[in-house]
N, CA, C and O atoms as a printed pandas DataFrame, in Angstrom:
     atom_number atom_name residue_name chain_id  residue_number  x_coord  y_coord  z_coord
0              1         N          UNK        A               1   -9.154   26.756   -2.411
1              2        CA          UNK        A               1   -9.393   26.412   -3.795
2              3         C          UNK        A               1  -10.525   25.396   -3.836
3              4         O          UNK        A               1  -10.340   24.389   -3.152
4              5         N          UNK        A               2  -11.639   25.478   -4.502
5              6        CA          UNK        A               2  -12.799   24.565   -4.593
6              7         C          UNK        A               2  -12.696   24.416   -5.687
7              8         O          UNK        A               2  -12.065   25.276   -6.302
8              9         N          UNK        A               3  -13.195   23.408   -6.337
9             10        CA          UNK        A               3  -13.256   21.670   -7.045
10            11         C          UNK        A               3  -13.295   22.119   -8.224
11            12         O          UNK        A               3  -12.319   21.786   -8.895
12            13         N          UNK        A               4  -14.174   22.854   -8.825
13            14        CA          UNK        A               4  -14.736   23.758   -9.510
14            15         C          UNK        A               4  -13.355   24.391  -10.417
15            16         O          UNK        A               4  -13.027   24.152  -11.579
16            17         N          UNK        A               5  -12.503   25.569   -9.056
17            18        CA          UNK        A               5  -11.255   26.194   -9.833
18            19         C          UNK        A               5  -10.373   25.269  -10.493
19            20         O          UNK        A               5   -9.930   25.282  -11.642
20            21         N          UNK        A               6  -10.156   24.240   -9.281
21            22        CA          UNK        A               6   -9.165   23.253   -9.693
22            23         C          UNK        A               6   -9.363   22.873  -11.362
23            24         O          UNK        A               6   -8.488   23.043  -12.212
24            25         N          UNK        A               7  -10.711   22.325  -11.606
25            26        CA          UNK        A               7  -10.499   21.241  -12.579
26            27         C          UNK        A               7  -11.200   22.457  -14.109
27            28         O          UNK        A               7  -11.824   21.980  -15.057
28            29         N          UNK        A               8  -10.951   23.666  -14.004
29            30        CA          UNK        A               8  -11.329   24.649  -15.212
30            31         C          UNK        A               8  -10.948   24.105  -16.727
31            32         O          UNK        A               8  -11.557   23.990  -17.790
32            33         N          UNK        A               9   -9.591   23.829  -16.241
33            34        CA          UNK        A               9   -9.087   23.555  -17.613
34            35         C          UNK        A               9   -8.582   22.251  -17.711
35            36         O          UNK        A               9   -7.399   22.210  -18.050
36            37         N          UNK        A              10   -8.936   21.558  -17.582
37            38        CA          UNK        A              10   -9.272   19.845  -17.640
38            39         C          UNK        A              10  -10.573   19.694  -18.849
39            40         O          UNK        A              10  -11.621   20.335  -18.927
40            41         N          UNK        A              11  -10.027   18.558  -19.751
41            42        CA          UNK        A              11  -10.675   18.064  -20.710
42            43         C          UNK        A              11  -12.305   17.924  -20.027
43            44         O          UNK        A              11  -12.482   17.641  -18.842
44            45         N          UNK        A              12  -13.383   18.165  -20.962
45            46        CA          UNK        A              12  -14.515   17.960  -20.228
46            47         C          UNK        A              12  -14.977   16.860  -19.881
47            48         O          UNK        A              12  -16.048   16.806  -19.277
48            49         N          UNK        A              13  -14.217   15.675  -20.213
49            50        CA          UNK        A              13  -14.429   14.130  -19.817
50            51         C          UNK        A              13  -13.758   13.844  -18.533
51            52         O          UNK        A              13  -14.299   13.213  -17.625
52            53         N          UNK        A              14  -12.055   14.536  -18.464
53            54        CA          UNK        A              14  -11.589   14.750  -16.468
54            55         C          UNK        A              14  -12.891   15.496  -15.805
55            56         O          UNK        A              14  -13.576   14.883  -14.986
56            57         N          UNK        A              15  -13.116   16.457  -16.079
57            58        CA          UNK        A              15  -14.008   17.535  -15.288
58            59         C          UNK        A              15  -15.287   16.690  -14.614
59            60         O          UNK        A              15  -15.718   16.697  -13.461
60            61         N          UNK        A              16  -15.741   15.914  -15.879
61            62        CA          UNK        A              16  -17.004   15.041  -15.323
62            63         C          UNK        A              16  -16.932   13.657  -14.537
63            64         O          UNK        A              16  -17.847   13.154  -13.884
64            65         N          UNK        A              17  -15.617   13.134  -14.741
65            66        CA          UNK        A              17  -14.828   12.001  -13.819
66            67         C          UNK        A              17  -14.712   12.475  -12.183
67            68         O          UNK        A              17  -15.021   11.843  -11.173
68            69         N          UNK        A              18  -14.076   14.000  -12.351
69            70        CA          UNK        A              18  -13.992   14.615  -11.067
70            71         C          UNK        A              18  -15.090   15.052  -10.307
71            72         O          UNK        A              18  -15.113   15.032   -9.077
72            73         N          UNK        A              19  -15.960   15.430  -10.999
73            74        CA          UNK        A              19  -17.235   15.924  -10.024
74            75         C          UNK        A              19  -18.049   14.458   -9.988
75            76         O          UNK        A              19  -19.012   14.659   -9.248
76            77         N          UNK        A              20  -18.078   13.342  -10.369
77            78        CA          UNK        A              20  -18.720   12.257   -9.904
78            79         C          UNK        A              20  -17.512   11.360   -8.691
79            80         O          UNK        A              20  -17.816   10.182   -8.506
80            81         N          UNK        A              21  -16.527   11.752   -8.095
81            82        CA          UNK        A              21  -15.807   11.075   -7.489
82            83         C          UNK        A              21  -16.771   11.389   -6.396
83            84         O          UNK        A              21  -17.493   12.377   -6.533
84            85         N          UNK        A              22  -16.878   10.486   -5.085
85            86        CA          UNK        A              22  -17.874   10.258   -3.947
86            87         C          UNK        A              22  -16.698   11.079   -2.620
87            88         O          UNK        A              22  -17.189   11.770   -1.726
88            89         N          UNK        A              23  -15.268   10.859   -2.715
89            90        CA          UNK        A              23  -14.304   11.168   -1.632
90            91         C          UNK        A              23  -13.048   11.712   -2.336
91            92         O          UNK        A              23  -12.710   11.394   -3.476
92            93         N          UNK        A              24  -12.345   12.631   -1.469
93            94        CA          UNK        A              24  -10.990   13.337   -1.358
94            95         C          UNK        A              24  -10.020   11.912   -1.922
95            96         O          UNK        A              24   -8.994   12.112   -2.573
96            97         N          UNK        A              25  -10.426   10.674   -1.628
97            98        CA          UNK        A              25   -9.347    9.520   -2.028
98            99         C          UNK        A              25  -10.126    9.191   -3.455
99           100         O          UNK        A              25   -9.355    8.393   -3.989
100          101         N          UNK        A              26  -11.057    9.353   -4.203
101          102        CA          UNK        A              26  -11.372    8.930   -5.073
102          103         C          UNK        A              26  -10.689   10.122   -5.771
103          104         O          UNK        A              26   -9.801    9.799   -6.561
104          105         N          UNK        A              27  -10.876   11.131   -5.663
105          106        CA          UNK        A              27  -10.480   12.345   -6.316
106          107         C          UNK        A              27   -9.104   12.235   -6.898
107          108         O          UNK        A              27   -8.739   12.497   -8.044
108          109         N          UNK        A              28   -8.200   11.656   -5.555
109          110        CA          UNK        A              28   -6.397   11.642   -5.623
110          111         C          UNK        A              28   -6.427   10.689   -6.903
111          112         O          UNK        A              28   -6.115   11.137   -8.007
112          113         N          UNK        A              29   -6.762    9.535   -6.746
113          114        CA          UNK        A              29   -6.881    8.487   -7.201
114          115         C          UNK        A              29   -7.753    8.510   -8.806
115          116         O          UNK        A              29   -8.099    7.526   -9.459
116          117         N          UNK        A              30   -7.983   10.211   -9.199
117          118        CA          UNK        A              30   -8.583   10.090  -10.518
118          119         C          UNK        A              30   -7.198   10.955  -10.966
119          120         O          UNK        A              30   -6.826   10.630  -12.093
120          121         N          UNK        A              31   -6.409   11.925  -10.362
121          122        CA          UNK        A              31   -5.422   12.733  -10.632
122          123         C          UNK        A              31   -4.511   11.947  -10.945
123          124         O          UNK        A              31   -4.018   12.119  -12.060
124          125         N          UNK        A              32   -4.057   10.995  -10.216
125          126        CA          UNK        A              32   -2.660   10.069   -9.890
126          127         C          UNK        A              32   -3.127    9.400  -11.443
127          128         O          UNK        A              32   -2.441    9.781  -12.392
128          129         N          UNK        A              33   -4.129    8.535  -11.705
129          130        CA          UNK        A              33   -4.444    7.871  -12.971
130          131         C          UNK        A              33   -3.679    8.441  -14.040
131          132         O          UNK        A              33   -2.690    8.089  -14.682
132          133         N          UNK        A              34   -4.698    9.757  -14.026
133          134        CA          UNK        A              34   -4.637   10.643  -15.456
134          135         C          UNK        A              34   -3.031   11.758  -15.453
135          136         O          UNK        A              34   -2.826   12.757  -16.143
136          137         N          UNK        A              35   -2.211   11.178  -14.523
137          138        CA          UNK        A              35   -1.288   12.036  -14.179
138          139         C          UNK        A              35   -1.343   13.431  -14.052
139          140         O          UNK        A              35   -0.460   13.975  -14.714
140          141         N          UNK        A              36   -2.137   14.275  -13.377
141          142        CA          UNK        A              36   -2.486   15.583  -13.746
142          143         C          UNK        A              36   -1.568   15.895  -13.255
143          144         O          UNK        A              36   -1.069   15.148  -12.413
144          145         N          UNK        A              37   -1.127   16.800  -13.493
145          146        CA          UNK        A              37    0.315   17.702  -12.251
146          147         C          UNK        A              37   -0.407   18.522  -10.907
147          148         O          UNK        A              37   -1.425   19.172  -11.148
148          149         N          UNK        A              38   -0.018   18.496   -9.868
149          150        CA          UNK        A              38   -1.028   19.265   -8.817
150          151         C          UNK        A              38    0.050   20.972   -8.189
151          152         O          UNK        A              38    1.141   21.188   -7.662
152          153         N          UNK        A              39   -1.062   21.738   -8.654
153          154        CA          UNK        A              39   -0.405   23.045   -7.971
154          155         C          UNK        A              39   -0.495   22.237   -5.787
155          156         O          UNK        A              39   -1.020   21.215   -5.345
156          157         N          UNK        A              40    0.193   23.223   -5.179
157          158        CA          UNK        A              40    0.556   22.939   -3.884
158          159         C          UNK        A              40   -0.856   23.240   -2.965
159          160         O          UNK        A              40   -1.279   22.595   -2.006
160          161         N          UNK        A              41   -1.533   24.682   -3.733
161          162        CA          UNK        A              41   -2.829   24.121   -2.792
162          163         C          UNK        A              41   -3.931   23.375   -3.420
163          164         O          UNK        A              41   -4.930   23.387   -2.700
164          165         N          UNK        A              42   -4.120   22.578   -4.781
165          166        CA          UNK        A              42   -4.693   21.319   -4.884
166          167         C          UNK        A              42   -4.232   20.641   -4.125
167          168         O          UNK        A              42   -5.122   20.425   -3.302
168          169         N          UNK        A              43   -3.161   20.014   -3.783
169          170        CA          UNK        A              43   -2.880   19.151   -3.584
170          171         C          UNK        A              43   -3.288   19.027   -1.686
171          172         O          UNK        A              43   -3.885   18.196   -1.001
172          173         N          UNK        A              44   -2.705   20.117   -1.452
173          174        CA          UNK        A              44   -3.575   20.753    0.086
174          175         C          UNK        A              44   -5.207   20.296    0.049
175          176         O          UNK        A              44   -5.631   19.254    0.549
176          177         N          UNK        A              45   -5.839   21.076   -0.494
177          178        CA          UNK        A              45   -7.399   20.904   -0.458
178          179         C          UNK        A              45   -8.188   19.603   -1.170
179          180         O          UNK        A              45   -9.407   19.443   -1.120
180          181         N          UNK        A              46   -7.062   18.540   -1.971
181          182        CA          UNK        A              46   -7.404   17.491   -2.578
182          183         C          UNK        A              46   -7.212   16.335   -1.484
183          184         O          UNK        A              46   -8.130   15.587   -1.148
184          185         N          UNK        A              47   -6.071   16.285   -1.033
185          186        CA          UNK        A              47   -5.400   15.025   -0.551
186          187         C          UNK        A              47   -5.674   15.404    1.279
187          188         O          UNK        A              47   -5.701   14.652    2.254
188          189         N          UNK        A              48   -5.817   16.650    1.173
189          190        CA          UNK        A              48   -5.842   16.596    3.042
190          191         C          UNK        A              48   -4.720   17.177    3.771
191          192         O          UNK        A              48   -4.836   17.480    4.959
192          193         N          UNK        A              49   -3.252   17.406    2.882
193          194        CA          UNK        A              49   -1.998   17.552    3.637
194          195         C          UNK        A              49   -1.675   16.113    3.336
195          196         O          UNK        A              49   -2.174   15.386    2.478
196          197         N          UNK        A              50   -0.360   15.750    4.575
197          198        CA          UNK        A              50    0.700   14.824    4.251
198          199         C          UNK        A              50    0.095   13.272    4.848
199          200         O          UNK        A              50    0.695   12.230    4.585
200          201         N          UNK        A              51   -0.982   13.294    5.556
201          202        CA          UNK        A              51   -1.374   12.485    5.853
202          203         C          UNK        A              51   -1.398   11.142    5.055
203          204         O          UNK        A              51   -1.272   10.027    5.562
204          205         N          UNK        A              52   -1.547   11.368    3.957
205          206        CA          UNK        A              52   -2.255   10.446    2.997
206          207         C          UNK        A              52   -3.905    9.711    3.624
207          208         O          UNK        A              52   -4.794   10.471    4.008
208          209         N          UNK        A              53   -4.089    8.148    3.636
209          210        CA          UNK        A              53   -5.329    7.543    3.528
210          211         C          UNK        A              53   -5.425    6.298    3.031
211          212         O          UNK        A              53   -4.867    5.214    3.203
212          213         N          UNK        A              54   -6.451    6.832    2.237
213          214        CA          UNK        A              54   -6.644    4.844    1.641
214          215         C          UNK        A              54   -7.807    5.217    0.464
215          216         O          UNK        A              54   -8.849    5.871    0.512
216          217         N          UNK        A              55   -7.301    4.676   -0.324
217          218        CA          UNK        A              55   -7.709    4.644   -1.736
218          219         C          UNK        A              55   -8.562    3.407   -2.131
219          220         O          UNK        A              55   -8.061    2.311   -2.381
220          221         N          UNK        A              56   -9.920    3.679   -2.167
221          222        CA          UNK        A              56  -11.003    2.502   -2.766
222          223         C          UNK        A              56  -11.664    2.853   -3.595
223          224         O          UNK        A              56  -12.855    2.553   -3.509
224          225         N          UNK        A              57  -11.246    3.565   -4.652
225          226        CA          UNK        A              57  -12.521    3.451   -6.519
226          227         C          UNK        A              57  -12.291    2.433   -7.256
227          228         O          UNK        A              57  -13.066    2.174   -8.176
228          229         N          UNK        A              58  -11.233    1.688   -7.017
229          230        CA          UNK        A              58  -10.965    0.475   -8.578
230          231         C          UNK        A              58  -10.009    0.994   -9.402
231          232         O          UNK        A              58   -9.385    0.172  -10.073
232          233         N          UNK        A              59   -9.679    2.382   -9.547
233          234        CA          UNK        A              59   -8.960    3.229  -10.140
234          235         C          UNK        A              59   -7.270    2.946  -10.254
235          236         O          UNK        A              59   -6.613    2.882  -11.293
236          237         N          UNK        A              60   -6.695    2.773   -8.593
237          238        CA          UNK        A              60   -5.362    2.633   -8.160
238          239         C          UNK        A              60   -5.300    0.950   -7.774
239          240         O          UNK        A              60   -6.108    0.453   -6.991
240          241         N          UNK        A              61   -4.633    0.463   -8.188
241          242        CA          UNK        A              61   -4.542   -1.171   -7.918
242          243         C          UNK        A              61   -3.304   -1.729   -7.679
243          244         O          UNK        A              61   -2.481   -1.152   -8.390
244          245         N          UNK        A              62   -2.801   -2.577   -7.010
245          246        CA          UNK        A              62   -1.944   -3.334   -6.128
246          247         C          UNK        A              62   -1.489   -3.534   -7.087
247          248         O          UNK        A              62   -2.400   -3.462   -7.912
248          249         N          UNK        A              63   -0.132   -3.876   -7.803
249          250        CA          UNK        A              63    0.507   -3.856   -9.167
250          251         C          UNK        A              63    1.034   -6.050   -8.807
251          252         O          UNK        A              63    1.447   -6.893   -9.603
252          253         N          UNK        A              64    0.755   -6.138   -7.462
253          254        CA          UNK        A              64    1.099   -7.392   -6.983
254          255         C          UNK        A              64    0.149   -8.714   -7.242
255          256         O          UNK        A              64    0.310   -9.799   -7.801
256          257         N          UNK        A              65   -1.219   -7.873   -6.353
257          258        CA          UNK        A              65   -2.619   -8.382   -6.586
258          259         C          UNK        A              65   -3.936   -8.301   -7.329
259          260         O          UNK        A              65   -4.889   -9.046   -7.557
260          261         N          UNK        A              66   -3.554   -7.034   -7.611
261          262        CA          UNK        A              66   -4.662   -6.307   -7.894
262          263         C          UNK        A              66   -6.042   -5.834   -7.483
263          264         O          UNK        A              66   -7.035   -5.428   -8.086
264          265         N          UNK        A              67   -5.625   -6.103   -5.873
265          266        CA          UNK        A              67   -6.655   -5.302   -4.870
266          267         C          UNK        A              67   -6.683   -3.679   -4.855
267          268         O          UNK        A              67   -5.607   -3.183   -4.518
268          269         N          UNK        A              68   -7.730   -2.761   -5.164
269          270        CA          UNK        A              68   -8.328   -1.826   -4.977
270          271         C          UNK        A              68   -7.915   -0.891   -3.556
271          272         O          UNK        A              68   -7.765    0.331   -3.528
272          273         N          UNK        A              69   -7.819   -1.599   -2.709
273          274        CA          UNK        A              69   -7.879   -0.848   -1.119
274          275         C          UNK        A              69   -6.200   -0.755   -0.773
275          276         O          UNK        A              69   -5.537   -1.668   -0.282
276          277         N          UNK        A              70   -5.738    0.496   -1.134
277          278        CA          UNK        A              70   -4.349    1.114   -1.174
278          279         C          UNK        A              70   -4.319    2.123   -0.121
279          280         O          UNK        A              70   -4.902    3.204   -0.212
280          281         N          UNK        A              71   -3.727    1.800    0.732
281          282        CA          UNK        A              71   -3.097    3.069    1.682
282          283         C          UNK        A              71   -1.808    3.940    1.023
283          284         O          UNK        A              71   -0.746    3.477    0.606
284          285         N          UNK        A              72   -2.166    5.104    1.056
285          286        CA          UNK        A              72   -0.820    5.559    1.037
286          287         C          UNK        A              72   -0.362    7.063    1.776
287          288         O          UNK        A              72   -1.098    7.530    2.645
288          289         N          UNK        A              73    0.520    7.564    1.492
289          290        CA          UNK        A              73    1.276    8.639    2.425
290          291         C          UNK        A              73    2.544    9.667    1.089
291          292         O          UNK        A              73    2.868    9.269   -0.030
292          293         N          UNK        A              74    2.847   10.593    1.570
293          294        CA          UNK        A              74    3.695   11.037    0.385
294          295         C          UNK        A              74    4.441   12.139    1.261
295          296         O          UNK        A              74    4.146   12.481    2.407
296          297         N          UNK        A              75    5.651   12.698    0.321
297          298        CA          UNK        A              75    6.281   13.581    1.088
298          299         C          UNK        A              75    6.639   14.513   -0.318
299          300         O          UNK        A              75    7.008   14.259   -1.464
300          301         N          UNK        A              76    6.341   15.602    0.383
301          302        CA          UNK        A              76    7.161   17.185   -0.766
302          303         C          UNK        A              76    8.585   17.471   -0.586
303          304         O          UNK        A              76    9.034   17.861    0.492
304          305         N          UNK        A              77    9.193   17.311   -1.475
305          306        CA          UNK        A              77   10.451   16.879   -1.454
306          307         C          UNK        A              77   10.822   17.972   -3.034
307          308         O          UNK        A              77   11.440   17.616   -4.038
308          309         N          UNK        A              78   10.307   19.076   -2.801
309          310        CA          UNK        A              78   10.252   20.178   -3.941
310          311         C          UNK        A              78    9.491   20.374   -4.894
311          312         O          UNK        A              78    8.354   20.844   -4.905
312          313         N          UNK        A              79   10.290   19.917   -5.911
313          314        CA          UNK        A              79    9.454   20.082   -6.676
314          315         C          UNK        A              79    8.475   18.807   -7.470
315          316         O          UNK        A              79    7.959   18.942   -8.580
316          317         N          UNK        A              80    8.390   17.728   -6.709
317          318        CA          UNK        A              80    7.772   16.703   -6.490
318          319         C          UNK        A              80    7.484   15.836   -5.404
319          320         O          UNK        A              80    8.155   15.719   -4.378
320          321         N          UNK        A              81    6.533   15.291   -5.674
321          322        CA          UNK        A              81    5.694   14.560   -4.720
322          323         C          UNK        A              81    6.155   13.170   -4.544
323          324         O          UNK        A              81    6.154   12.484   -5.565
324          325         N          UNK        A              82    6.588   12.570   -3.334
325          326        CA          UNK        A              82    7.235   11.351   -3.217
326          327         C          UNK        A              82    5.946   10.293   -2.741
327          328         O          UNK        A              82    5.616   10.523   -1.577
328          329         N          UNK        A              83    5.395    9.528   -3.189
329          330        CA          UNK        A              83    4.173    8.448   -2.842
330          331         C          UNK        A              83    4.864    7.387   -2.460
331          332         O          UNK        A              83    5.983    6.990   -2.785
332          333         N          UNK        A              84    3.858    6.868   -1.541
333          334        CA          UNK        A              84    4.771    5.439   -0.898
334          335         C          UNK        A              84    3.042    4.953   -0.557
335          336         O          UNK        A              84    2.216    5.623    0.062
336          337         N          UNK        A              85    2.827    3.456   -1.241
337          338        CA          UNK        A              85    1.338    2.637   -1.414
338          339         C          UNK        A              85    1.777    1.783   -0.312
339          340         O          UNK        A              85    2.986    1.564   -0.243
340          341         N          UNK        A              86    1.209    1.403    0.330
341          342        CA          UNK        A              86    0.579   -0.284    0.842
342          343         C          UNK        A              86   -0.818   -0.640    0.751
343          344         O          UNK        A              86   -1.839   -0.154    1.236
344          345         N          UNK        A              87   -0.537   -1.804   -0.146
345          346        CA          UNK        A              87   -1.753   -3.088   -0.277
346          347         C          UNK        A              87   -2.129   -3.437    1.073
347          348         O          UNK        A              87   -1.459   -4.071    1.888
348          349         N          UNK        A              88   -3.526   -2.843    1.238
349          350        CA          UNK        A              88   -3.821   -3.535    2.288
350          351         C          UNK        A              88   -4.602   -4.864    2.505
351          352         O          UNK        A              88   -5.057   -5.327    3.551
352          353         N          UNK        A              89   -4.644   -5.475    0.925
353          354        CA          UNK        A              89   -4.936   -7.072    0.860
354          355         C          UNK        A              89   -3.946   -8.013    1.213
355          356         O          UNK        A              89   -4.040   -9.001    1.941
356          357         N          UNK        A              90   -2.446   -7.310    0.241
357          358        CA          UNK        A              90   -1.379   -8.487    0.640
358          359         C          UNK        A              90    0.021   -8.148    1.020
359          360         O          UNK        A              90    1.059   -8.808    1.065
360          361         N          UNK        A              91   -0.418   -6.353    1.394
361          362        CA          UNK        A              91    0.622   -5.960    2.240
362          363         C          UNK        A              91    2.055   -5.520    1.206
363          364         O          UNK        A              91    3.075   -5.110    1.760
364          365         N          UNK        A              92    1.993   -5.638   -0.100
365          366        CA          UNK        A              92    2.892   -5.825   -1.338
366          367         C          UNK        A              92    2.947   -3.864   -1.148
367          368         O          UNK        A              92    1.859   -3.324   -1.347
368          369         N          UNK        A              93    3.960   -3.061   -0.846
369          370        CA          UNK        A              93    4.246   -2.096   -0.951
370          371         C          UNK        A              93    5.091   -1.190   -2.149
371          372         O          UNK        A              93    5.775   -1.898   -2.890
372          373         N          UNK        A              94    5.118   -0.127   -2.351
373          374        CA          UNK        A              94    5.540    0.540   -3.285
374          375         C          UNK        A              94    5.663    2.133   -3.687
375          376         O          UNK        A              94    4.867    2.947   -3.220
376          377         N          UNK        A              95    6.422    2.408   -4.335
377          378        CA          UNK        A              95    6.404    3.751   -4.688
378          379         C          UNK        A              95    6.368    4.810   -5.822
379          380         O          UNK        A              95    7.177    4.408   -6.658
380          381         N          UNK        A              96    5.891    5.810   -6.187
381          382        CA          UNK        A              96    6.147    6.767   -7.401
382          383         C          UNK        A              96    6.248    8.055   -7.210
383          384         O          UNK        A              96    5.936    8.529   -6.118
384          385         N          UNK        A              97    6.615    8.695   -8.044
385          386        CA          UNK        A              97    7.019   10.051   -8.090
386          387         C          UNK        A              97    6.412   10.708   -8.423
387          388         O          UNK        A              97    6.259   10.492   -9.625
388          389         N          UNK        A              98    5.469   12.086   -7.892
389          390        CA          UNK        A              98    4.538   12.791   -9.082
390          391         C          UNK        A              98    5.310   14.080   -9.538
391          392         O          UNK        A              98    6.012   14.485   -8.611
392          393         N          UNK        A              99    5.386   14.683  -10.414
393          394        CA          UNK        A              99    5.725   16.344  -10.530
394          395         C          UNK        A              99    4.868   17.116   -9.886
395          396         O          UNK        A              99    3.694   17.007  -10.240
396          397         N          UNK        A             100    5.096   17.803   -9.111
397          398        CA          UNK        A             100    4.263   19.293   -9.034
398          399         C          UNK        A             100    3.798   19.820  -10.070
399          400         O          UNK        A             100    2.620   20.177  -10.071
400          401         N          UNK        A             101    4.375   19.944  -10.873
401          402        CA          UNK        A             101    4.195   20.937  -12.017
402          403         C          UNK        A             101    5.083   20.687  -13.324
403          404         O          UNK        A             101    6.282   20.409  -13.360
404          405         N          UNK        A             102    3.847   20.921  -14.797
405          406        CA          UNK        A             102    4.465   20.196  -15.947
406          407         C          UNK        A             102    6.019   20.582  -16.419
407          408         O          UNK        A             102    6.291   21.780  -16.505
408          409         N          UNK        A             103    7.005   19.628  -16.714
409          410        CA          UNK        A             103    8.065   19.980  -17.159
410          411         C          UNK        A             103    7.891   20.708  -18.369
411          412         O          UNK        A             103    6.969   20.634  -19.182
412          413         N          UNK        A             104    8.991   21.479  -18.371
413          414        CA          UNK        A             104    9.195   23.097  -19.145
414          415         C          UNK        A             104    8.673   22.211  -21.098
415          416         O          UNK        A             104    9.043   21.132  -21.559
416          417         N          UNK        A             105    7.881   23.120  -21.623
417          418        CA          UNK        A             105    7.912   22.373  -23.108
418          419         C          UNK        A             105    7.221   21.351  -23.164
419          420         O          UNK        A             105    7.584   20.569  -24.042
420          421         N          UNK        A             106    5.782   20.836  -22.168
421          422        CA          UNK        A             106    5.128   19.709  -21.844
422          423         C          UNK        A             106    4.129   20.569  -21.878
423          424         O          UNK        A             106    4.652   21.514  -21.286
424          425         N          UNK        A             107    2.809   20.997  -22.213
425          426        CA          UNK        A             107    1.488   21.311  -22.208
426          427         C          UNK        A             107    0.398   19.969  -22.051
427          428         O          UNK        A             107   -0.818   20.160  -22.037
């Protein structure tokens, strides 16, 4: 899936957010914002697999410090995405939940 399919039907203000992201972590880190829901191979060809990384646009921020430079990692756990952050300024860790996919009656 290239960048292009992914973001078709995304408002034309996401679409142009997404094609100016510089990295695969700026990218996550414009989805996670705007809560997009991620089909399984976005999320494959976005994020890399289960690896996670480290997140530096300004976008995702330490809810502790408010440092920029976020590691994180996640697990598929069905029909959502389990995220787990560490601050790598002050080490202040954390977690959220994404959906896979929009709940029923949500457009």
């Amino acid at each position: 899936m290239n960048l292009e399919d992914y973001i078709k039907d995304l408002s034309p203000e996401l679409q142009e957010k997404a094609r100016a992201c510089g990295s695969t972590d700026e990218l996550l880190a414009l989805v996670k914002e705007n809560k997009i829901p991620l089909p399984d191979e976005a999320l494959t060809a976005i994020a890399g697999g289960q690896d996670g990384g480290t997140v530096n646009c300004g976008k995702l921020h330490c809810p502790q410090c408010s440092c920029t430079k976020i590691a994180y990692q996640y697990e598929d756990r069905g029909n959502y995405y389990q995220y787990f952050y560490t601050c790598t300024g002050c080490g202040y860790e954390w977690s959220e939940r994404w959906p896979k996919y929009p709940a029923p009656g949500i457009n």
